[in-house]
N, C-alpha and C positions, 0 to 999 in steps of 0.2 A: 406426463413427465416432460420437464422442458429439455433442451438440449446444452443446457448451460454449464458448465464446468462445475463442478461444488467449489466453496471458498478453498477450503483445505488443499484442494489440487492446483488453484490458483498461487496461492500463498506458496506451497512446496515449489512449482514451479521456478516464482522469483527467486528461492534463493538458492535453489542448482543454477540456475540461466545467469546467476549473477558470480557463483562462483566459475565454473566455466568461462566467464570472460573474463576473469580479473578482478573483479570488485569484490564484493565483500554484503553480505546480509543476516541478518538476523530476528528471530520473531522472537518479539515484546509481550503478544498476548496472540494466545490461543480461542478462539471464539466454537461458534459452531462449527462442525463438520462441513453440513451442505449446503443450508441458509447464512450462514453469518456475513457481516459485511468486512468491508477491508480500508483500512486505512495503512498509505505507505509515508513514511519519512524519509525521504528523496535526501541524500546528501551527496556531494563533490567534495572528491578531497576530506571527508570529517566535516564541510561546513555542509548547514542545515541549509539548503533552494526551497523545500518547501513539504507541505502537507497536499500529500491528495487523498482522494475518496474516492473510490469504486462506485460509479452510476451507469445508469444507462438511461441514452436519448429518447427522445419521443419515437426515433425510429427502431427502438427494441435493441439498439449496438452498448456493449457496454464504451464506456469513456472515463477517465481519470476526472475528478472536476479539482479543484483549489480545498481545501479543507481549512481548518482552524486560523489564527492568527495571522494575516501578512507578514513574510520576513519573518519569521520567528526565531527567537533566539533557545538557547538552551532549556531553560527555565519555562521561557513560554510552552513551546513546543511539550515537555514532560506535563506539566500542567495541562494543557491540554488534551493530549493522550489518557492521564489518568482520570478526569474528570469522563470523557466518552467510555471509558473504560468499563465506570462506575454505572454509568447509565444504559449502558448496550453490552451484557454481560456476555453475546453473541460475536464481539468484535472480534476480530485480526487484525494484530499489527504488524508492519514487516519494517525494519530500520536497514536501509538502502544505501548504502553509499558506493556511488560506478562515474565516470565520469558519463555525464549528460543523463543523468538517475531519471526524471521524466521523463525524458525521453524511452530510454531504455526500459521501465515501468511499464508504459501506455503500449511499448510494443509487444512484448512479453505476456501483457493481459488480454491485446485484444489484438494480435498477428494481421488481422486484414486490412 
């Protein structure tokens, strides 16, 4: 058994850790329990910064990577969401909006 957090406990996480500081979270889609993957919609302020995706490096760490669309806007962004949605019916999504959202994402997921 690995030592790795289940998604679900991940996902809860962000969105006590983001109320607790102020911001604001919400999940979009519910995936698996303990395998599913996670994709976060980072906003400031209501504007969209970006898409990331739950990976881990060559060294075993998990890491936040870039996900979907550059800049994406409204439209993009849901579109995108639904389409991964469609295809990975294990996903989690968590709709983030905190000032400095990756930032605060990346720490939240991976503390060290």
């Amino acid at each position: 058994m690995s030592g790795r957090l289940a998604t679900h406990l991940l996902a809860g996480a962000l969105l006590r850790q983001a109320s607790v500081a102020g911001g604001f979270a919400t999940l979009l889609a519910r995936g698996d329990d303990e395998s599913g993957g996670l994709v976060i919609l980072c906003r400031e302020a209501g504007r969209i910064v970006s898409l990331r995706e739950l990976a881990t490096d060559i060294d075993g760490r998990r890491l936040l990577r870039l996900a979907g669309p550059e800049s994406p806007d409204e439209d993009e962004a849901s579109a995108w969401i639904a389409k991964r949605c469609r295809s990975d019916t294990d996903l989690w999504v968590v709709d983030l909006d905190i000032a400095g959202a990756e930032r605060f994402a990346a720490e939240t997921i991976s503390p060290n």
